[in-house]
N, C-alpha and C positions, 0 to 999 in steps of 0.2 A: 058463096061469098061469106054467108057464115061463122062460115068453120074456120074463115082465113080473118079473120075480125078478130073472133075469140084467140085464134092462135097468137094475131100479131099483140093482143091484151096481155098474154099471159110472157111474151116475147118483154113486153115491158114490165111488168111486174118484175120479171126474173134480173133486169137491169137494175134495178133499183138497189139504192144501197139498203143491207139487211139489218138491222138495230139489233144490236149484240143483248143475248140474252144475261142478266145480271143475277150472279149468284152470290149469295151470301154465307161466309163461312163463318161458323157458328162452334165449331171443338176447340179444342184449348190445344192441338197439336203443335200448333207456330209455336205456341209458345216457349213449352218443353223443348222445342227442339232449339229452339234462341238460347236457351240455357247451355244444352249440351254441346252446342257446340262454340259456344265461350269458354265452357270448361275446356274444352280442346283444344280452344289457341291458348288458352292460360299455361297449361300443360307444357303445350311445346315452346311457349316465347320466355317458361320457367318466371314468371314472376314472382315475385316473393309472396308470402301469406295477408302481410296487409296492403301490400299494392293493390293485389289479384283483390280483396275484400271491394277497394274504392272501385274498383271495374265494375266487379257483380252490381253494385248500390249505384251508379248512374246507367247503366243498360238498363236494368231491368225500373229502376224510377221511369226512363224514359218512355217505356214501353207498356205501362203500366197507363201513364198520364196521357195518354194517345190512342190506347186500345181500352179503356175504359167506358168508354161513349155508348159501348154496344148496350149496357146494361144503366137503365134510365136513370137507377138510384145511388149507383157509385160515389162516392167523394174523393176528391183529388186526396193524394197523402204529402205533396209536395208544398201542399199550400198549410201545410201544419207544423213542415219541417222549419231549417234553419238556413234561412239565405238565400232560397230559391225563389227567382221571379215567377209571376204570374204567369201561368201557362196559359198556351192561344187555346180559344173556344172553335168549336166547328160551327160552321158560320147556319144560320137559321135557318132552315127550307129546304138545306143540302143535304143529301144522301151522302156516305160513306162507308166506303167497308174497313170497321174501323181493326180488322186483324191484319189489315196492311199497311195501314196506320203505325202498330202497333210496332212491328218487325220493322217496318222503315225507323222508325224512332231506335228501337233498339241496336238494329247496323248500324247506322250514323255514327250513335255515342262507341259503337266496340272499336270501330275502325277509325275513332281518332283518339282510342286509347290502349291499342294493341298495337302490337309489330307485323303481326301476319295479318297485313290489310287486303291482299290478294283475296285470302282466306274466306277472308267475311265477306267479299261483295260476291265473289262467286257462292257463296249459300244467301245471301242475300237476293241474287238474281233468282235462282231455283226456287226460295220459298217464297218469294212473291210472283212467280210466273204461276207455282201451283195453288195460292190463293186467290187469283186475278179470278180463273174460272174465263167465264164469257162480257164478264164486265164491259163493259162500253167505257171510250178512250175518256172521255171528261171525268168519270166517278171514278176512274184506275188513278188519274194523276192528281186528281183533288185530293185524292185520299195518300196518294205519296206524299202531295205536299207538306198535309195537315206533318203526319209522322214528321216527316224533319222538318218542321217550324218547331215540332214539340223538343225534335234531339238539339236544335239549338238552344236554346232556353236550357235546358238540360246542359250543356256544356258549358254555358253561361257562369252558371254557379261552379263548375268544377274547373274553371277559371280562377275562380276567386278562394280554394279552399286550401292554401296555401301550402301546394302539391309543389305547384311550380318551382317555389323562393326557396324548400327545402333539397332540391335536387343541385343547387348552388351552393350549399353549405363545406362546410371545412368537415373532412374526414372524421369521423369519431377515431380518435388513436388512444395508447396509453401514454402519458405522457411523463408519469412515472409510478414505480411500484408501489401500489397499498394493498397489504395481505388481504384486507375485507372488500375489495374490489375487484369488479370482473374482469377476466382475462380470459382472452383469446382458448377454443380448446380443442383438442385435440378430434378425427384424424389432420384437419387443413390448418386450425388456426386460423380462420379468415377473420377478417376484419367484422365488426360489430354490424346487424341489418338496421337498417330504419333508426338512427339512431335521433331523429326529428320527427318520429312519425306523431307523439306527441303534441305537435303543433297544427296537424290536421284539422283544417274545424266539423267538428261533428254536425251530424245531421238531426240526429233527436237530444243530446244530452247539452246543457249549457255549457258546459267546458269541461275538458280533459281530464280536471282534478276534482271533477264533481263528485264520482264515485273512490275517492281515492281508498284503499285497504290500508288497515292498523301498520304499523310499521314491522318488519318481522323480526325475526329473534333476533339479537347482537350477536356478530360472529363472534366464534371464540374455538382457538384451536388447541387451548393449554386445558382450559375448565372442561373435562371428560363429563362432569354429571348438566352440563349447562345445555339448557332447550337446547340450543344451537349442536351441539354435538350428539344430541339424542338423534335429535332428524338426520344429521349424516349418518350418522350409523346402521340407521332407519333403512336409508337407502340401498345404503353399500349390503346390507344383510338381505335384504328384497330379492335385488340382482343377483346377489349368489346361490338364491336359494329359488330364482323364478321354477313356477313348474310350467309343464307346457300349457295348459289352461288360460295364466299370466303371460307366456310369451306372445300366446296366439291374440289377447287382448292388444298389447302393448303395439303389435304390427297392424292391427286392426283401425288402429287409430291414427298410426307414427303419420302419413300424410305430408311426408318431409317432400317437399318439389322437386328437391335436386339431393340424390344420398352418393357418396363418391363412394364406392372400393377400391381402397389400394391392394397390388399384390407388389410387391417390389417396388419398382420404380413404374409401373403402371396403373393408372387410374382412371374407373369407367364409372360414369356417373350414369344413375338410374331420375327418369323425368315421373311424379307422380302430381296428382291432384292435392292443391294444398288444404289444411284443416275448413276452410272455410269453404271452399268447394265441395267437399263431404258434407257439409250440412246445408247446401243448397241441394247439392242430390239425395239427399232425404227428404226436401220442401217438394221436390218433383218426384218420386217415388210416391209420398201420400197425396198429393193432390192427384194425380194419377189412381189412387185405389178410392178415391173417394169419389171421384167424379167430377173433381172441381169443375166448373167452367173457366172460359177462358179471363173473365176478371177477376174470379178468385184466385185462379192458379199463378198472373202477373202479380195481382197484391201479395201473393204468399212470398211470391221471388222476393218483392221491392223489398217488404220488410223484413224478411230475415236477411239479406244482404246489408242491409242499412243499420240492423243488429249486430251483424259480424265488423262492419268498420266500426261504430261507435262501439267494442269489445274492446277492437284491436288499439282505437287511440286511447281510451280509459288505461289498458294494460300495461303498453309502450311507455304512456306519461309515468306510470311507474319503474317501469323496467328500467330506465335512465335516470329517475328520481334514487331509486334506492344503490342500483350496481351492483346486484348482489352475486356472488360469489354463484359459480354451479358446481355440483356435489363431486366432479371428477377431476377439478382443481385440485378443491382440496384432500380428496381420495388418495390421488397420489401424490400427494405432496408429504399426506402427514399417515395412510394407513395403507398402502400398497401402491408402489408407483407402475408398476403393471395390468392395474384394474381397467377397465372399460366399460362405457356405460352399453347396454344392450340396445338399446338405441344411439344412429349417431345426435350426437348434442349439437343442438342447432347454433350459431352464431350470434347471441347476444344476452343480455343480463339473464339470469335467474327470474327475479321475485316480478309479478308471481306469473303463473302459469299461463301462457296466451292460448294453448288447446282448452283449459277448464275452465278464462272465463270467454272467448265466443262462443263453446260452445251453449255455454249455460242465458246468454243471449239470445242466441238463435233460438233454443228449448223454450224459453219463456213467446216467445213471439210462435211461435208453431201449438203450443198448448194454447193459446188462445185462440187461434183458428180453427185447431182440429180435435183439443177438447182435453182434458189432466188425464187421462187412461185412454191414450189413445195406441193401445200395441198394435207392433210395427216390425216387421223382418227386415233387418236393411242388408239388402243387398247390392248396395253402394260400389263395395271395395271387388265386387268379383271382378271385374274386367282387368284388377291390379293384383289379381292372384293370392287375394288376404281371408277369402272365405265370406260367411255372413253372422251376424248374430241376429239375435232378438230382445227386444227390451218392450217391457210393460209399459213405458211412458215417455216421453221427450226429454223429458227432468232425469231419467234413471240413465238413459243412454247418453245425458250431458256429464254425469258424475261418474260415469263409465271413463268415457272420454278424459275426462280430468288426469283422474286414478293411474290412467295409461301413461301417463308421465312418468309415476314413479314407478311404476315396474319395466320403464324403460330405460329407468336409472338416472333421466337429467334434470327430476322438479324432485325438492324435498313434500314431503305429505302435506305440512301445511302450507305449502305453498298451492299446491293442488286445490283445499279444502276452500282456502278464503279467496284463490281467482273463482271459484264458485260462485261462491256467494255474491263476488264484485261482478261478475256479468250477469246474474238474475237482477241485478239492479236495473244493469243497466237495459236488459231489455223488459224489464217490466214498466221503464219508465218510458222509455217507445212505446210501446205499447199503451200507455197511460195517456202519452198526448195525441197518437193519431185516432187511439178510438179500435174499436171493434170494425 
């Protein structure tokens, strides 16, 4: 009798429900891979350079203010920015695994600001199935929840940052001709990008015209010894005389989303990762060689993304501010109408340079996390068939970056030089308010 006792015990024990064992994930992989494959839908859904910016800067804010929690002494960054409500706390006594938190917060905001929303919940579903672990049903949903309370709040303010009112605007057109005005350029001619992106409200700078740059040289297409005619010429002799060292720079950097070839009457367009994309996959490259953990490696995302949109509206408020001419206007207009810039010329104003100043943003927010000499192989661009370089510092591969303008034919030098200097403003001043 026994034996049939102990058996029918162990008969009960084995009925019982089993209490799921609870794992907690602790590598920063979610994260990285949150990024990469945002770059991926950006890529394919082609958004423009400073749309794709506002995307990177509330994903990764979102994901940042929600997977934060794991590490005791974190500080919100949102709560320092501009216009953001108060984000929800995880309630007292409660367990979370806040890397699901995290990614939940991050899908929310991508898939209601991308087109490939398919996309994102199916890597959504995958990277929280492979985070869950053995979790038990109460802490797996608390902790989805926490994450989209956060992505709400988070899309709160990107309600408000006057994304929407500018998608309603009257066309930028020419509405009639001035020599020292920009104009439409050559292969497409397409209409001007972003030409409101200007009225975006920034996330760390007080307004748009905060950093504004000196005004640049006066066009002039009679006066040959005039600033103005030195830089075109500048240009045009650069181009003619790239060698391959310069060419392989200039492709290194170009980051164009959408480059068309025509051959005749056919035209195939090539999809790449835009400039600000490239400098989040450098934030994930070094966080990656350094070890970041996983709240270093989301703060590294938030604020260099939040660098690259306050770049890109500081830039753009210029870019329509001034109208300035681009060097293959007037190239052909007044010194070879057959030239071509070695890169294609993107669709809007000249002055000054939107690759040299996000990137010199971004540089400044990345040398404060990972330090003024911090050398770095970036192998960013292999996947786009452009090679790798290497730079001694964040700042050096920012003025890299710049530079690659003009040896791609479409930014005069100073133009290049002082969008430098206006994005080291600007993310030194992010930097200044959220703190180390």
């Amino acid at each position: 009798m026994v034996w049939l006792v102990a058996a029918g015990c162990l008969a009960l024990v084995s009925c019982q429900p089993q209490k799921k064992t609870e794992v907690a994930v602790t590598g920063p992989e979610s994260i990285h891979a949150c990024v990469k494959k945002l770059t991926d839908v950006i890529v394919y859904d082609i958004f423009t350079p400073p749309v794709a910016s506002r995307i990177y800067t509330y994903t990764s804010l979102a994901a940042y203010e929600a997977g934060r929690f794991q590490n005791a002494s974190s500080q919100s960054l949102t709560a320092r920015l501009n216009g953001f409500p108060d984000m929800p706390k995880p309630e007292a006594g409660k367990d979370y695994l806040y890397q699901v938190a995290g990614v939940r917060a991050f899908c929310f905001v991508a898939e209601k600001l991308t087109f490939s929303k398919d996309t994102v919940r199916r890597f959504e579903a995958a990277t929280l199935a492979s985070l869950r672990g053995g979790a038990a049903d109460e802490l797996y949903d608390r902790s989805v929840a926490f994450g989209e309370a956060v992505g709400k709040k988070i899309m709160e303010r990107a309600g408000k940052d006057r994304y929407k009112e500018t998608r309603g605007m009257e066309r930028y057109s020419i509405k009639q001709y001035i020599e020292d005005k920009w104009l439409p350029t050559p292969p497409d001619y397409s209409d001007a990008v972003e030409p409101y992106w200007g009225m975006i409200r920034p996330v760390g700078m007080d307004s748009a015209s905060q950093f504004k740059p000196e005004r640049p040289y006066p066009y002039s297409s009679k006066d040959k010894n005039s600033a103005y005619w030195k830089e075109l010429t500048n240009v045009y002799e650069t181009v003619n005389h790239l060698t391959d060292s310069l060419k392989s720079i200039a492709r290194f950097w170009d980051d164009n989303p959408f480059v068309s070839q025509h051959s005749g009457h056919l035209m195939i367009g090539r999809k790449k990762m835009t400039p600000g994309g490239h400098w989040m996959a450098i934030a994930s490259q070094v966080a990656k060689e350094t070890n970041a953990d996983w709240e270093k490696s989301a703060r590294a995302y938030a604020l260099t993304a939040s660098a690259l949109l306050d770049g890109f509206i500081s830039c753009w408020d210029e870019k329509y501010r001034s109208e300035y001419l681009r060097p293959v206007t007037v190239i052909n207009k007044f010194i070879n109408p057959r030239w071509e810039s070695y890169l294609q010329t993107p669709p809007f104003p000249e002055y000054t340079s939107g690759h040299s100043v996000i990137s010199a943003s971004a540089a400044m927010v990345l040398t404060t996390l990972f330090g003024d000499n911090y050398a770095f192989h970036d192998k960013t661009e292999l996947e786009y068939g452009h090679g790798d370089r290497s730079f001694t510092s964040f700042l050096q591969a920012a003025k890299e970056a710049g530079l690659s303008r003009l040896y791609g034919g479409i930014h005069y030098r100073f133009s290049c030089e002082r969008g430098t200097e206006q994005g080291k403003k600007v993310g030194e001043w992010l930097v200044r308010r959220v703190g180390k």
